[in-house]
FIDRENMI-123799 format. One record per residue (C-alpha): residue number from 1; x, y, z; residue in three letters. Coordinates in pm, 1 decimal, decimal comma, always signed. Layout:
REM residues N
(NUM (X Y Z) 'Ala')
...
END
This chain:
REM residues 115
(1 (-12346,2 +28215,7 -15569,6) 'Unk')
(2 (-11957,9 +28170,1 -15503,7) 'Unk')
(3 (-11872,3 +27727,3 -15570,4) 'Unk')
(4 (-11528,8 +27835,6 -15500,1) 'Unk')
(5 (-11598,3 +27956,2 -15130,6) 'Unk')
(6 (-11497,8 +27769,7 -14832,7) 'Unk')
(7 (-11499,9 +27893,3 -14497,8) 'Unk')
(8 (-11658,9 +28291,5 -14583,1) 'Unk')
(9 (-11968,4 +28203,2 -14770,3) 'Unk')
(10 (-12156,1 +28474,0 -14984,7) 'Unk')
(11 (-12430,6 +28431,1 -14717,6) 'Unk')
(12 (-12125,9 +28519,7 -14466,3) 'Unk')
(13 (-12020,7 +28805,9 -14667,3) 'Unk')
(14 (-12396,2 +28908,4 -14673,9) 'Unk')
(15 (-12442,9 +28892,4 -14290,2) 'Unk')
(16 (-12123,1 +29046,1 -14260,2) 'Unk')
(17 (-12237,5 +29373,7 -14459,9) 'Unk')
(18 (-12529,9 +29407,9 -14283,2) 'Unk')
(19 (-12379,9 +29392,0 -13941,4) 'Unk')
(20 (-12146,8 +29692,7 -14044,3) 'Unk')
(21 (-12434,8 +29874,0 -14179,1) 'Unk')
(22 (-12656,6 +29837,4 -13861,1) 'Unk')
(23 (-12347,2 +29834,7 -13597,0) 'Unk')
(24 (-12159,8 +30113,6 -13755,2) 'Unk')
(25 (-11854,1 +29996,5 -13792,1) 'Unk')
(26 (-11584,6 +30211,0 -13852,2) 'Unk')
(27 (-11332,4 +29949,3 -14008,5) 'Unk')
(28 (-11238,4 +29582,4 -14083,4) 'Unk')
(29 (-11097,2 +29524,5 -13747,4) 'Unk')
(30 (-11380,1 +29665,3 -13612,1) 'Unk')
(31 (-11622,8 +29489,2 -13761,4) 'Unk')
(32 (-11459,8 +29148,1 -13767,1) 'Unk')
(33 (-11375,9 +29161,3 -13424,8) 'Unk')
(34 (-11776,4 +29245,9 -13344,0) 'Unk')
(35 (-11873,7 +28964,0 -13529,8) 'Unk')
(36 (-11606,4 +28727,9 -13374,0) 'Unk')
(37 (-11729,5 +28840,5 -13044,7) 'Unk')
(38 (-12066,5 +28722,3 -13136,7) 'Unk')
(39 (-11961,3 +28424,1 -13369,9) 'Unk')
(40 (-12214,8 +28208,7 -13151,5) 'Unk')
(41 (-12525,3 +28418,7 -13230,3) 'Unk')
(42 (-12395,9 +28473,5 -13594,8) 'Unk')
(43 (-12401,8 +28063,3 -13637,3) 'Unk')
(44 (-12786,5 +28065,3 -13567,0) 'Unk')
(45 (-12826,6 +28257,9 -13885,1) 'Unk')
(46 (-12791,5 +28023,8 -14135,5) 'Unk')
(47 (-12436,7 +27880,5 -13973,6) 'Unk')
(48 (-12297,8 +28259,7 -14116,4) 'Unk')
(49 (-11918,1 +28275,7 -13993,9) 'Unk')
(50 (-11756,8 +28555,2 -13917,6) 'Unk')
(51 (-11455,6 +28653,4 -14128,9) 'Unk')
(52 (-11138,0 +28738,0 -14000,9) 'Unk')
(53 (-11000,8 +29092,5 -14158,5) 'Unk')
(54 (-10791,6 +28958,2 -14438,2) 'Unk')
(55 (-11076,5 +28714,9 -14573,6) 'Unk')
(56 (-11356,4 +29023,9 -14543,2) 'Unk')
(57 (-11102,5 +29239,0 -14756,7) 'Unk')
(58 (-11022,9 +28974,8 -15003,2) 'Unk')
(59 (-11336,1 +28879,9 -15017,0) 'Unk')
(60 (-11505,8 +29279,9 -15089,8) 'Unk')
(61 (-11205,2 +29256,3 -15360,9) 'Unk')
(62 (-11254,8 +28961,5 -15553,0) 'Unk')
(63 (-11644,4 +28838,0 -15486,8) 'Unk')
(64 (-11879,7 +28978,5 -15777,4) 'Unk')
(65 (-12064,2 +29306,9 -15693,5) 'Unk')
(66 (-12321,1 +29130,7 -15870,5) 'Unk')
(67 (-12434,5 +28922,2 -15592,8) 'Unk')
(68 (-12538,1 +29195,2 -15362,4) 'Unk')
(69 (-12748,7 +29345,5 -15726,4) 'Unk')
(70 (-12902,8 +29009,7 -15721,8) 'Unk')
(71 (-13026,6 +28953,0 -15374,4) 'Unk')
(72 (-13167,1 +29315,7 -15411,8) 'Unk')
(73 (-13381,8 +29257,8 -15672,3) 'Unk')
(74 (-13489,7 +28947,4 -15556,2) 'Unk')
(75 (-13605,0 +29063,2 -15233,1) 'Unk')
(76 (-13754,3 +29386,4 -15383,9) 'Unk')
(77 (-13993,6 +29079,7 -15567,7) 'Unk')
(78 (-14015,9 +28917,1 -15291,7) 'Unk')
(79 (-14161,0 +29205,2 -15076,3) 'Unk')
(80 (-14361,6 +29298,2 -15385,8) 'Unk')
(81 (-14575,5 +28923,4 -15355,6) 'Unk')
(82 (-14585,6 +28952,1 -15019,8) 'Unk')
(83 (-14710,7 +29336,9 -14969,2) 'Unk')
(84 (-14824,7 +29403,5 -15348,4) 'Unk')
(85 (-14862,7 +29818,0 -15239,5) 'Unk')
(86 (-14549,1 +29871,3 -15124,9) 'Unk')
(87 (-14370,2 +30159,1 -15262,5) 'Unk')
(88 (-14718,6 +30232,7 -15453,3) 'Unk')
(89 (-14798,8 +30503,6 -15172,7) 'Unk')
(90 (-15146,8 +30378,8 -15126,3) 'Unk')
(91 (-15299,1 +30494,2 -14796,5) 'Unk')
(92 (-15339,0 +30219,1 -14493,4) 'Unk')
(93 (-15614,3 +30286,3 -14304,1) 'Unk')
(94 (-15451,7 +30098,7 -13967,1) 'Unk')
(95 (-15262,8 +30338,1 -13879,0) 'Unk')
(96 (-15161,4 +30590,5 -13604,0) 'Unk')
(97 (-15341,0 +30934,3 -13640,0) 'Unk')
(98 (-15005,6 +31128,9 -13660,5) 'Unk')
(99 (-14908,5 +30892,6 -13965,9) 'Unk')
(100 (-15064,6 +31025,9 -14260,7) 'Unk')
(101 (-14958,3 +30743,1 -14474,5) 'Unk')
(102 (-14747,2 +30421,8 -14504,0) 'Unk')
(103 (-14381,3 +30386,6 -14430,3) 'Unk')
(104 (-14163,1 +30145,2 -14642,8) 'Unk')
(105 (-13754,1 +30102,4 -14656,2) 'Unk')
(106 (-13543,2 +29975,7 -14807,2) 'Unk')
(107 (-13163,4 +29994,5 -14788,4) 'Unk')
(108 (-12943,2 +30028,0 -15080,0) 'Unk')
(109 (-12680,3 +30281,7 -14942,0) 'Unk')
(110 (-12320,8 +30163,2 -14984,9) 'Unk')
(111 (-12119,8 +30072,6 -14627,0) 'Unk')
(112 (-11791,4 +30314,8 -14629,8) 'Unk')
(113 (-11556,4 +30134,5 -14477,7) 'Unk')
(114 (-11249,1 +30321,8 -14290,9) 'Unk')
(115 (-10904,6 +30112,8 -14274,3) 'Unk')
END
């Protein structure tokens, strides 16, 4: 992904836009002082780091947008070999009567971030 990376991976930088999207962060600080806070459970992932404000900015300036593009459509195939109906809105016939047919997400909204 990024060879010139050193302490904020692209992992990192992945983790880290994913924990603003599901924490709802308001800004930077916010979210890089979440994700200090829980630097210990962030290291089980993969040994993601959490960035400090200045290296999440630089870093949402400088890395390719083509990254994020990438992992996309590589997990879109990967969900695709391992559940080859999704997004084909085929009925499932497990499940709960008020359902009347198969939920699938996936996120692709963009994180607004408030400085």
């Amino acid at each position: 992904m990024d060879k010139k990376a050193r302490d904020f991976t692209p992992w990192s930088h992945v983790v880290a836009m994913r924990w603003a999207q599901l924490a709802h962060s308001l800004s930077l600080n916010d979210m890089a002082d979440t994700m200090r806070n829980h630097a210990g459970s962030l290291a089980t992932i993969r040994r993601a780091l959490p960035p400090s404000r200045n290296g999440l900015s630089h870093a949402n300036k400088v890395r390719n947008a083509d990254m994020a593009e990438e992992l996309f459509w590589k997990m879109l195939e990967h969900i695709h070999n391992r559940c080859p109906k999704f997004g084909l809105g085929h009925k499932y016939s497990g499940l709960p009567r008020r359902f009347k047919r198969a939920i699938y997400a996936i996120d692709s909204t963009t994180i607004k971030l408030v400085a």
